[in-house]
N, C-alpha and C positions, 0 to 999 in steps of 0.2 A: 504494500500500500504506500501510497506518494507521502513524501512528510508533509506536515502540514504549514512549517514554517520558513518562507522564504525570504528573509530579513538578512539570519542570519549567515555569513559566505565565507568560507575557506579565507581569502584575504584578510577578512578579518582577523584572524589569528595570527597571519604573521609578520603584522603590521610593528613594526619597528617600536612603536608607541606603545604597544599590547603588551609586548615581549619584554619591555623595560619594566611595565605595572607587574607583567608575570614574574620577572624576577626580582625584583623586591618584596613580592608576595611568596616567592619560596623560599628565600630564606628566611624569613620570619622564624627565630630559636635557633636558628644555626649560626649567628654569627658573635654570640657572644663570648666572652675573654676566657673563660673557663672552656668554652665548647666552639671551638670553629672549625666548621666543617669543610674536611677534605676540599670535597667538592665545590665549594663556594671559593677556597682560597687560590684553588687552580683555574676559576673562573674568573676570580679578580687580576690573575697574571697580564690578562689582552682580552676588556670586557667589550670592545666596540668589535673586534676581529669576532668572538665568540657568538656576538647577536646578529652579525652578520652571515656566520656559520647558518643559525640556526634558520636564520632566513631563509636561506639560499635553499638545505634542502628541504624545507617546507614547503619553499614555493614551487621547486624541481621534484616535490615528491618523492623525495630521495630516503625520508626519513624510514627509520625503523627501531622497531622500541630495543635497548642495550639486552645484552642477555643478562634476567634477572638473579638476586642472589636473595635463597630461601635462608632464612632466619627464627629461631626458636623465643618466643619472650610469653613468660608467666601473667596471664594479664584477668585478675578477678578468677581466681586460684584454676584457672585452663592455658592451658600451655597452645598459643598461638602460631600458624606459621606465617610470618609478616615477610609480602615479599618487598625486595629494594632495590632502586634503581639508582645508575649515577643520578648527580644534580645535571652532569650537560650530556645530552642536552634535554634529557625526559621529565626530570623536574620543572623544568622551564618550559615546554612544550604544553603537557600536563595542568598545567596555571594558565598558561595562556587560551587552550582550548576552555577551559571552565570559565575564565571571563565571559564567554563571548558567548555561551549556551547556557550559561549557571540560572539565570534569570527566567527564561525559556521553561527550563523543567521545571522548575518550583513551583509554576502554574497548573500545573498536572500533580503538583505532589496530593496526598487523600491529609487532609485538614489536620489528623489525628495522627499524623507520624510525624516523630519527632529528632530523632538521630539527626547530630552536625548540620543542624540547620538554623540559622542563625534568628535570633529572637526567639527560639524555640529552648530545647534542650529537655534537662530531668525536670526542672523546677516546673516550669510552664504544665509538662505533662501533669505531676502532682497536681497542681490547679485545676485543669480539665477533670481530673477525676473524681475529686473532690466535687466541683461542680456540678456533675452527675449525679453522684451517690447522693446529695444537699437536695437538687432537681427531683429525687426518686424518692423522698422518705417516706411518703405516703404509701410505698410498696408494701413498707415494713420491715420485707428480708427482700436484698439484692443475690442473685448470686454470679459468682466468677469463676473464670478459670484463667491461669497463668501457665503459659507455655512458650516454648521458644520450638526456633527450626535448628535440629543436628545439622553441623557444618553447613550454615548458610550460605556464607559466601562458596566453600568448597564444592557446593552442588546446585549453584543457580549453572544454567541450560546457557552456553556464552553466547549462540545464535539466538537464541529466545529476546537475549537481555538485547542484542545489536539488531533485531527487527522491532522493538518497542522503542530504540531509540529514531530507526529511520521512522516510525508512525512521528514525530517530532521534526529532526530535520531533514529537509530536502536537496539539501548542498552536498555533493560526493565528497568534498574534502574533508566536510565535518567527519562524514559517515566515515572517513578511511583514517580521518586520527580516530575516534571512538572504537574503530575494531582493532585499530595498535593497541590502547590499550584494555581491551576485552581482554583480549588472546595472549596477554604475557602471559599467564599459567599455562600450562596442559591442560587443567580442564577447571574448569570455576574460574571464580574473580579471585586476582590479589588483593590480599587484605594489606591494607600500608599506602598503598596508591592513592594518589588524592582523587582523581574523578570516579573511586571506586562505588565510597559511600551515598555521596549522589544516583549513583544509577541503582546501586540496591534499596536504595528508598523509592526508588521511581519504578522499581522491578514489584515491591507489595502493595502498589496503589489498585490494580483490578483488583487483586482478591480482596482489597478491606474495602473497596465500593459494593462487590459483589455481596462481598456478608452482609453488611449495610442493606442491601438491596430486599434482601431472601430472609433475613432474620430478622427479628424483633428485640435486638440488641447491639451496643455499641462497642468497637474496637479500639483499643490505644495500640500503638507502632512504635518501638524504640529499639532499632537496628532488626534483630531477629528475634526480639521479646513483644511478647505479644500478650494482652489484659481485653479478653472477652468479659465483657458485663451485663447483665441485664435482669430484667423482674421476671422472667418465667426461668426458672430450670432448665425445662424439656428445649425453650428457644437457647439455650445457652448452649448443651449438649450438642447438639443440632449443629452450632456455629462451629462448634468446636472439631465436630467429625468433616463439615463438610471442609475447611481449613485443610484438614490432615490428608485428605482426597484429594483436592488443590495443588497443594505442595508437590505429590507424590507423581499428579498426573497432568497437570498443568506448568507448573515453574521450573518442575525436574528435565 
């Protein structure tokens, strides 16, 4: 299906001007006196030659995402595998493309998902649900279920995630940075990657419309944690099995 958004254009991204916002926006924590990173210092060597670099095979098409390096970190007592790319030119790249499309998907994101989204986060969610439960006293008894998806990011479908982003844009250059960085795993998203969490938030917006739609209860979204709520049971049950259906035969 044709994207729907023609604004957005490959030149965009590798506009001298973008490219400068994108790397002052990737290093952001990498260049302070205790921690400066590798890759920003060998960047700083010949930064006008380097953005020129990164122009040139952008605009030539030339680029291709570095070979990644799998990494082990304990994060919320589960051992993560984070994968990592140099900063030149895929950090920069990476920043640049999300300039220029970040705005774009937010408009599609489902209200109630909240993972790395700015004004958003843990707190706001707390509030929303709050909100809810406050809105619903007269139920009496609410009930919930709390679930998350096994290896989300490891088992989202990478053609799946890269035909929801072309439903979005209709420029081939977006669509061919977007599938560089789909496809750095073998199979799933990198977790680590900056326009990862973006597109897996924009990957559980059908299914939390869909529940919305078919059930008589409300969802909250926060990465691959998931808070079904509502005043009947059997509707909650319900949300809950058709989700695990979803997952399995839909996203997978």
């Amino acid at each position: 299906r044709c994207g729907k958004n023609r604004k957005v254009t490959f030149p965009m991204v590798f506009n001298m001007n973008n490219l400068r916002v994108a790397d002052k926006d990737a290093r952001k924590g990498k260049t302070s006196p205790k921690k400066y990173h590798k890759g920003v210092r060998q960047f700083d060597i010949n930064p006008d030659k380097n953005f020129q670099h990164i122009h040139d095979i952008l605009k030539n098409r030339e680029y291709h995402t570095s070979a990644p390096v799998i990494a082990e970190q304990r994060c919320d007592n589960k051992v993560r595998l984070l994968t990592k790319l140099p900063y030149m030119p895929d950090h920069i790249i990476h920043h640049a493309l999300m300039l220029v499309t970040y705005n774009i998907m937010k408009r599609y994101y489902y209200y109630d998902s909240y993972a790395s989204i700015e004004g958003k986060g843990m707190h706001f969610a707390a509030k929303r649900v709050r909100r809810y439960i406050d809105e619903n006293k007269d139920a009496g008894r609410l009930y919930w279920i709390k679930r998350d998806f096994k290896k989300f990011y490891h088992n989202i479908d990478q053609q799946k995630a890269y035909n929801l982003l072309c439903r979005l844009f209709n420029d081939d250059g977006i669509r061919y940075l977007f599938r560089e960085a789909i496809t750095v795993c073998y199979h799933g998203l990198g977790i680590g990657l900056f326009p990862i969490q973006p597109i897996a938030n924009l990957y559980t917006c059908d299914m939390c419309r869909e529940v919305m739609r078919l059930f008589d209860v409300r969802i909250f979204m926060y990465c691959d944690d998931t808070l079904i709520i509502g005043r009947d049971k059997k509707e909650v049950w319900k949300a809950n099995n058709y989700i695990e259906w979803y997952a399995k035969n839909v996203m997978e």
